[in-house]
DRENPA-685371 format. One record per residue: x, z, y of N, C-alpha, C in turn; chain; residue number from 1. Coordinates in steps of 0.02 Angstrom, whole numbers, always signed. Layout:
<atoms>
((X; Z; Y); (X; Z; Y); (X; Z; Y); A; NUM) ...
</atoms>
This chain:
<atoms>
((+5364; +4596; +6822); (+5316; +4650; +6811); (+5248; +4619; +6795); A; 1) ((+5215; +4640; +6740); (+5137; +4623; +6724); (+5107; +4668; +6740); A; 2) ((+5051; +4632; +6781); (+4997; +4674; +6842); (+4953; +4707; +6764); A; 3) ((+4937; +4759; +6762); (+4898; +4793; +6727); (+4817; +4783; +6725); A; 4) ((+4806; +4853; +6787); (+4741; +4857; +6785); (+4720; +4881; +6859); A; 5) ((+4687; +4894; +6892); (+4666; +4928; +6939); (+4649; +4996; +6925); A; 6) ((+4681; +5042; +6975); (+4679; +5126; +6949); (+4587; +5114; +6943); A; 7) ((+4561; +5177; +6912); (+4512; +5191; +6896); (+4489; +5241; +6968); A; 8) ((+4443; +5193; +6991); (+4409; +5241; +7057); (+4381; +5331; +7062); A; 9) ((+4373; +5330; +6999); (+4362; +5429; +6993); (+4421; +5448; +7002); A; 10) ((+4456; +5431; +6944); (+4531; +5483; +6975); (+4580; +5456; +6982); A; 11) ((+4584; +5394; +6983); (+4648; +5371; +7013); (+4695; +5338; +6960); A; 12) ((+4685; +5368; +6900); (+4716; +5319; +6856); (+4680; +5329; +6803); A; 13) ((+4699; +5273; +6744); (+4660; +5253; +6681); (+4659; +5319; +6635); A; 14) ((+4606; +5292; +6598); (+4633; +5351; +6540); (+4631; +5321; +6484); A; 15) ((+4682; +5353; +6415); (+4686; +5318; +6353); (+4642; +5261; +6321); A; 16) ((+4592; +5289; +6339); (+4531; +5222; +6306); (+4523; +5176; +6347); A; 17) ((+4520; +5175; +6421); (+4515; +5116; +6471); (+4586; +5085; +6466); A; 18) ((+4647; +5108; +6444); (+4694; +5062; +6471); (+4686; +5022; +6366); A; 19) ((+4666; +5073; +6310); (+4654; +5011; +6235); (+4616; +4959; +6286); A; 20) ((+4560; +4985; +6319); (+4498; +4921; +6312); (+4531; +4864; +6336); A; 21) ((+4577; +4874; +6405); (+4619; +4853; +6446); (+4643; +4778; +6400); A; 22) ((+4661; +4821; +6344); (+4724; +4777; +6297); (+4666; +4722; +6288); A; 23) ((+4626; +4725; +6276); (+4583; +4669; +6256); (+4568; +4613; +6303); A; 24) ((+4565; +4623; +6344); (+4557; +4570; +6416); (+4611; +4552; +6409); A; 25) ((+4661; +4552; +6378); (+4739; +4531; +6416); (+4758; +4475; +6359); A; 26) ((+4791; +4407; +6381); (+4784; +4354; +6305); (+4855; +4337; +6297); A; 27) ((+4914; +4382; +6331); (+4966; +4374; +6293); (+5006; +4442; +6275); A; 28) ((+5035; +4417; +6232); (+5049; +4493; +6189); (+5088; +4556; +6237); A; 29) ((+5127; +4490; +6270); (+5149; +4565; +6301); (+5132; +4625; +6352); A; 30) ((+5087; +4570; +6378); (+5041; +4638; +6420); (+4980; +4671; +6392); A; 31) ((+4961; +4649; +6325); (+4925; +4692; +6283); (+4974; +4750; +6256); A; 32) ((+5033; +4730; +6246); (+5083; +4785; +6211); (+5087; +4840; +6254); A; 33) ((+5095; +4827; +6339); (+5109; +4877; +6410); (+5042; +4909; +6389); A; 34) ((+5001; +4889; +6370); (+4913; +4926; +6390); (+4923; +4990; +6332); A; 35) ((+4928; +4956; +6261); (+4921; +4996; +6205); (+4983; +5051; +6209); A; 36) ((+5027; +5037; +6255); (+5089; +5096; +6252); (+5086; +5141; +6297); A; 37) ((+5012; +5128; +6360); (+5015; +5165; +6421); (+4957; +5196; +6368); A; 38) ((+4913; +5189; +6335); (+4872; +5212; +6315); (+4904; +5277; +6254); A; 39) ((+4941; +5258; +6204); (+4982; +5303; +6181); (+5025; +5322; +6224); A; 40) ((+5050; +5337; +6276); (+5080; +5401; +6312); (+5044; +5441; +6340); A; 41) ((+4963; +5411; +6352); (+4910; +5455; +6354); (+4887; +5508; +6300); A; 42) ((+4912; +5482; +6238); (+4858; +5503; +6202); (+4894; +5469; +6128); A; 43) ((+4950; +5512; +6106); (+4997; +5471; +6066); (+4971; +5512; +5986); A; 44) ((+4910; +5506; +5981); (+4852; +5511; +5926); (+4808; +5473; +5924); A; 45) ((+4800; +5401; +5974); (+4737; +5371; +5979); (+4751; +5317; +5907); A; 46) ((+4701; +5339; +5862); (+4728; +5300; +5808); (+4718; +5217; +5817); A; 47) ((+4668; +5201; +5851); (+4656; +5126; +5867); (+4705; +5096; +5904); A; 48) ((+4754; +5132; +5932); (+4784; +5098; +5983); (+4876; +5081; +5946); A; 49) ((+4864; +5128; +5894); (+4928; +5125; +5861); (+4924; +5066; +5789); A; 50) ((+4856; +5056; +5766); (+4834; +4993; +5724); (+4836; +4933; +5756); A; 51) ((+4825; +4931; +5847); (+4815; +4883; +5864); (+4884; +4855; +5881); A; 52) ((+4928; +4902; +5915); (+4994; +4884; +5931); (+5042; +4865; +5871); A; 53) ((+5019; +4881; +5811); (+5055; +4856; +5756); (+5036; +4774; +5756); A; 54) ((+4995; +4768; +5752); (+4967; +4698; +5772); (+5016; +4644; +5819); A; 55) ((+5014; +4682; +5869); (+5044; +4651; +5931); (+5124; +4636; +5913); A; 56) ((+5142; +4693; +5868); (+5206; +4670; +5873); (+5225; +4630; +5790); A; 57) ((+5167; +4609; +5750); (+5175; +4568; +5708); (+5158; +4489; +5752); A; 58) ((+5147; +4491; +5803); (+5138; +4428; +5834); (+5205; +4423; +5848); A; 59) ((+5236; +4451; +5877); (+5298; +4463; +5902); (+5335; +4449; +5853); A; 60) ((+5340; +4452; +5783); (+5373; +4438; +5744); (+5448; +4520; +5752); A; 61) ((+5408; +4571; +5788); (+5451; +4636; +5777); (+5421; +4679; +5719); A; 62) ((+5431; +4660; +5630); (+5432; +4677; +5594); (+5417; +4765; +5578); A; 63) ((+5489; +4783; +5601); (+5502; +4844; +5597); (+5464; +4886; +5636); A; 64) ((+5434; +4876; +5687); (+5396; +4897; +5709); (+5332; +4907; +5711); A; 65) ((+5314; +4868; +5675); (+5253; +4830; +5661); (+5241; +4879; +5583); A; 66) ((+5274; +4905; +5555); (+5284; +4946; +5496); (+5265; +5010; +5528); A; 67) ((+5314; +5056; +5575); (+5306; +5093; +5611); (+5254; +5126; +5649); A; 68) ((+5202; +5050; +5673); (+5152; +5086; +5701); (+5105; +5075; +5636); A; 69) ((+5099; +5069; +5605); (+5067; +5047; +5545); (+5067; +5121; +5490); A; 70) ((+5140; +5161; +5488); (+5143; +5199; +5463); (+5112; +5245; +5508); A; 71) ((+5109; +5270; +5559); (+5084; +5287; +5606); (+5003; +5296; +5596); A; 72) ((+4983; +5251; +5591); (+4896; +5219; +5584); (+4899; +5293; +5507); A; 73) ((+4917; +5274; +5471); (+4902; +5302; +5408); (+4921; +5376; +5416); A; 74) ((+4984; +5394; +5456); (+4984; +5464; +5451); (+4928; +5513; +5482); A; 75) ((+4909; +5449; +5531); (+4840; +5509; +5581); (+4785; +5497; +5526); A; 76) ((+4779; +5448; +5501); (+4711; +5424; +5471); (+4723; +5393; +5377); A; 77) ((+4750; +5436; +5355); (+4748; +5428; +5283); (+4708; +5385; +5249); A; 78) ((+4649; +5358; +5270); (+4587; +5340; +5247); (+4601; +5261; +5289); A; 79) ((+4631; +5236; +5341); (+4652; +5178; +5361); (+4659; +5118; +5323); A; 80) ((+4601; +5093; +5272); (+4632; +5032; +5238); (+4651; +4981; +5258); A; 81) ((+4640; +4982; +5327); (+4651; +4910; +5342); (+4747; +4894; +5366); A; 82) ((+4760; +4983; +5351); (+4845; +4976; +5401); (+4865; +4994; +5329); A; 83) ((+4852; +5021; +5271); (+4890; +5005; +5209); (+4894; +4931; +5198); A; 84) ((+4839; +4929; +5183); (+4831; +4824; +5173); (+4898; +4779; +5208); A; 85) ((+4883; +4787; +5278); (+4929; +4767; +5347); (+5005; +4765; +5317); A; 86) ((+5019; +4826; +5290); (+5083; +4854; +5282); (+5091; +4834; +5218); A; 87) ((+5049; +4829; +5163); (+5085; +4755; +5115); (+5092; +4721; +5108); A; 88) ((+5062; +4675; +5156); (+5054; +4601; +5169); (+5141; +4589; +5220); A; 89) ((+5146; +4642; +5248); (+5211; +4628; +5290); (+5265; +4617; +5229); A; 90) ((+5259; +4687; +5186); (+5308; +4686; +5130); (+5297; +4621; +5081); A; 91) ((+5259; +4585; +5059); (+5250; +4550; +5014); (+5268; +4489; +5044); A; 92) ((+5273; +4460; +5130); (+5274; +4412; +5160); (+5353; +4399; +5142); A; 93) ((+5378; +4468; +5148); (+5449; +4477; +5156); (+5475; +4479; +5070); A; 94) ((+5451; +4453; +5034); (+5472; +4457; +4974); (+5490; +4519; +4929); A; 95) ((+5440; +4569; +4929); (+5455; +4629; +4897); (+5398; +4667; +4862); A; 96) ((+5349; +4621; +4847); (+5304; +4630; +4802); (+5293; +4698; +4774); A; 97) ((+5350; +4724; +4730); (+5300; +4808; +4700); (+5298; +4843; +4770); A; 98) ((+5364; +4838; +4832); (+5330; +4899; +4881); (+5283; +4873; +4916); A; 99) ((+5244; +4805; +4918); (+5184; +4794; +4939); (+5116; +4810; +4891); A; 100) ((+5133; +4812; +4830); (+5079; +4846; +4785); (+5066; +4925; +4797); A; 101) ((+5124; +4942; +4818); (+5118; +5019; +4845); (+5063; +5035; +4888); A; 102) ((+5071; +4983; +4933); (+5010; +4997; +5001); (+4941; +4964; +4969); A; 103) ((+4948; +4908; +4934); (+4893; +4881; +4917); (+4841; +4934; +4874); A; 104) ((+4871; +4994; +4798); (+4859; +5023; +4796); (+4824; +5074; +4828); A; 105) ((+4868; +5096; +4888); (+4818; +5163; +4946); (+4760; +5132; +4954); A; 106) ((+4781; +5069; +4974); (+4709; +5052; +5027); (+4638; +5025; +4964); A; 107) ((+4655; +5006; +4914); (+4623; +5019; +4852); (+4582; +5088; +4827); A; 108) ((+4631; +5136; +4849); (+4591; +5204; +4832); (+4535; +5210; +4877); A; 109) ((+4544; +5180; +4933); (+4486; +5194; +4999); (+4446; +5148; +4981); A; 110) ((+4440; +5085; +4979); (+4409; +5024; +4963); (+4414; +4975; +4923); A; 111) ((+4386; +5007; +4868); (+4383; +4968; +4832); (+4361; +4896; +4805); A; 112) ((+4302; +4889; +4862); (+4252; +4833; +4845); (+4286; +4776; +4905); A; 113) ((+4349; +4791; +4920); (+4386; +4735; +4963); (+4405; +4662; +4911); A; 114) ((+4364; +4619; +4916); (+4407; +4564; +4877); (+4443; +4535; +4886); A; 115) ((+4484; +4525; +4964); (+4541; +4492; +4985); (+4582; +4552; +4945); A; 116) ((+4590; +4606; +4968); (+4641; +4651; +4926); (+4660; +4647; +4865); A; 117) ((+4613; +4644; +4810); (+4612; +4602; +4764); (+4672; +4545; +4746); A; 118) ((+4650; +4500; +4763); (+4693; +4455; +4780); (+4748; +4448; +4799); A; 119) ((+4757; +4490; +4853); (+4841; +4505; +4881); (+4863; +4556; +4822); A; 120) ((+4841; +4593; +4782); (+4867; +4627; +4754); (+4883; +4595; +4672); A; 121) ((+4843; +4558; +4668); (+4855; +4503; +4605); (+4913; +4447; +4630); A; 122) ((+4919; +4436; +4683); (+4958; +4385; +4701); (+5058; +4408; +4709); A; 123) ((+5019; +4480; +4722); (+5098; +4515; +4727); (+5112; +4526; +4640); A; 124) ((+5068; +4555; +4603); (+5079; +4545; +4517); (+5121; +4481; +4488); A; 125) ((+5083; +4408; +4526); (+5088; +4387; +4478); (+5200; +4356; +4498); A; 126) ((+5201; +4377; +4574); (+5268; +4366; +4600); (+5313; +4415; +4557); A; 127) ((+5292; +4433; +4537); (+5334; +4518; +4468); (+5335; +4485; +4380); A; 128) ((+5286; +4448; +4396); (+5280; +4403; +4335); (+5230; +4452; +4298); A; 129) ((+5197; +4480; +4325); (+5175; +4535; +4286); (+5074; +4499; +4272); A; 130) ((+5064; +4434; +4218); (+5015; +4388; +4257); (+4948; +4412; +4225); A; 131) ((+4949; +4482; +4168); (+4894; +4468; +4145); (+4869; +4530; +4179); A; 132) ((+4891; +4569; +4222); (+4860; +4614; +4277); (+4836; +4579; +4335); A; 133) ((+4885; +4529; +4345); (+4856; +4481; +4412); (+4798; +4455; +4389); A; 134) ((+4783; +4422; +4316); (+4722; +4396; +4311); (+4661; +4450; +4333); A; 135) ((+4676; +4505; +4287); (+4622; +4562; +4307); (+4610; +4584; +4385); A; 136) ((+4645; +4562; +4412); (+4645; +4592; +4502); (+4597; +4530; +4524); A; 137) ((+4636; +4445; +4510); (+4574; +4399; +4510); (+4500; +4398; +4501); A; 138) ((+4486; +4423; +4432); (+4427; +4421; +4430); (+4396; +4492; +4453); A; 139) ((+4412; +4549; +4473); (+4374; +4594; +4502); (+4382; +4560; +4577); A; 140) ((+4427; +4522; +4629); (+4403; +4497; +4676); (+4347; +4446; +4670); A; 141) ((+4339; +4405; +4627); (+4290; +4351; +4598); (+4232; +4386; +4593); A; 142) ((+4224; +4447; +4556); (+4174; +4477; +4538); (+4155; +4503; +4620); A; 143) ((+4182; +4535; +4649); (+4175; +4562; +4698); (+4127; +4500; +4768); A; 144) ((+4162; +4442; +4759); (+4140; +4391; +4817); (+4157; +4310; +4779); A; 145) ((+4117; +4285; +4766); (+4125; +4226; +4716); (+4163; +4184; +4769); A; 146) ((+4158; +4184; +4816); (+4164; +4137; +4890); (+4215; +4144; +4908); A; 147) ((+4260; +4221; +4885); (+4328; +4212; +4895); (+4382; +4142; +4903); A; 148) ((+4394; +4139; +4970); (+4467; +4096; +4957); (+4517; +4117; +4915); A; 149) ((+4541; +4054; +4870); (+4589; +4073; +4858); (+4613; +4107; +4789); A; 150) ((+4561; +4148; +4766); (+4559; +4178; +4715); (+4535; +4141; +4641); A; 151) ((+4484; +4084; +4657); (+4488; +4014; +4594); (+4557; +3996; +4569); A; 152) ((+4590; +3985; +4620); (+4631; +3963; +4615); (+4687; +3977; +4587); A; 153) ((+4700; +4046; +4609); (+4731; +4092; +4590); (+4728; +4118; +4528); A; 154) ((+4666; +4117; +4508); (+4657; +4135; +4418); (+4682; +4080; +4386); A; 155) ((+4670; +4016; +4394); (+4688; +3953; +4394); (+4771; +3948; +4348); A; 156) ((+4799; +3976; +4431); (+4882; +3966; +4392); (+4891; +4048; +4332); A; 157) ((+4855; +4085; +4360); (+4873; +4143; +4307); (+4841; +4122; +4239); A; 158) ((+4806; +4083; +4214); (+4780; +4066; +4159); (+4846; +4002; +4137); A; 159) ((+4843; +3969; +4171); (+4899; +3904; +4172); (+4971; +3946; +4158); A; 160) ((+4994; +3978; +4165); (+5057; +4035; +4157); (+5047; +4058; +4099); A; 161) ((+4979; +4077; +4071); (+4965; +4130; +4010); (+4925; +4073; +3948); A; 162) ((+4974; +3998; +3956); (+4952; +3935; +3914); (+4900; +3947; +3882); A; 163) ((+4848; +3939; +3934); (+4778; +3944; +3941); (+4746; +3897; +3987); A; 164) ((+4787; +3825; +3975); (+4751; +3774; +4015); (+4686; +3747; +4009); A; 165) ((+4655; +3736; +3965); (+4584; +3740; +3960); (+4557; +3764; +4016); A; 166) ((+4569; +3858; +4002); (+4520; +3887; +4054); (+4542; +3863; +4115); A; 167) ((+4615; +3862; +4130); (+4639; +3849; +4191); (+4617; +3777; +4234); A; 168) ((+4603; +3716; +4190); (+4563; +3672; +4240); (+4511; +3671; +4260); A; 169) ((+4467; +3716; +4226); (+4393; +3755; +4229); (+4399; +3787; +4311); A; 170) ((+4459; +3834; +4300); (+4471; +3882; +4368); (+4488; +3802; +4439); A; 171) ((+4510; +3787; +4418); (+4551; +3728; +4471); (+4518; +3691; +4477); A; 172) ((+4464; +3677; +4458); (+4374; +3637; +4491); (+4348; +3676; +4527); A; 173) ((+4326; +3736; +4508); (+4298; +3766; +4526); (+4317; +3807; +4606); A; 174) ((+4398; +3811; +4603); (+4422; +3799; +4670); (+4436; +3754; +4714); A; 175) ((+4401; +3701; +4690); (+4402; +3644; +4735); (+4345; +3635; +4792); A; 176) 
</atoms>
């Protein structure tokens, strides 16, 4: 058994938001997972607690679940870019690129000026072979944050693919 928390001296036990905060003091997953699940049986709308437990169980390496609370995140909170994002990066890890462009897309409609997204979403293009959209996803992350990781580089091989080596050792200094 993992010791939790101490009841809450007003009334005797926690409530939804003291047992999230809970999750945060706690440094291994699985008694952050007990916190965020006592907290959703409190309160199985707390949208932070269902983004965060998706989390927990991508540490865990429980995938499917990790989708679940993720889909979850988005059904309360449509506007959630950070659990569309989440949820293509799972799909794209897993080798399935257009249904990770799916999510990359949503979370695009909300935020646009994300330049990692960008990137993950050019990076899932260019796994489709699809490279002269990936370039364009590159340079609006480029445009977006010059400082981007990752994304030099990334234009780099999409120029190098589209026998455009010239520009491409240009890109591959410049990500150095």
């Amino acid at each position: 058994m993992i010791p939790l928390a101490k009841e809450s001296k007003k009334t005797g036990t926690l409530t939804a938001d003291e047992w999230f905060e809970l999750a945060y003091e706690k440094e291994k997953p699985e008694e952050k997972l007990r916190c965020y699940e006592k907290a959703l049986e409190l309160d199985p709308y707390h949208i932070d607690a269902w983004f965060e437990i998706a989390g927990v169980y991508l540490e865990l390496c429980k995938f499917d679940k990790a989708i679940e609370a993720y889909e979850k995140t988005t059904e309360l909170d449509p506007e959630h870019y950070e659990a569309w994002l989440n949820e293509g990066n799972i799909f794209a890890a897993f080798g399935v690129p257009r249904q990770a462009i799916g999510y990359y897309e949503e979370a695009l409609e909300i935020n646009p000026k994300m330049a990692p997204l960008w990137v993950n979403m050019g990076s899932a293009l260019m796994d489709l072979d699809e490279v002269e959209e990936a370039l364009k996803c590159f340079d609006k992350a480029l445009e977006l944050d010059p400082e981007i990781g990752g994304a030099w580089i990334s234009k780099a091989n999409a120029l190098y693919l589209l026998d455009r080596d010239g520009e491409a050792l240009v890109y591959y200094n410049k990500g150095l």
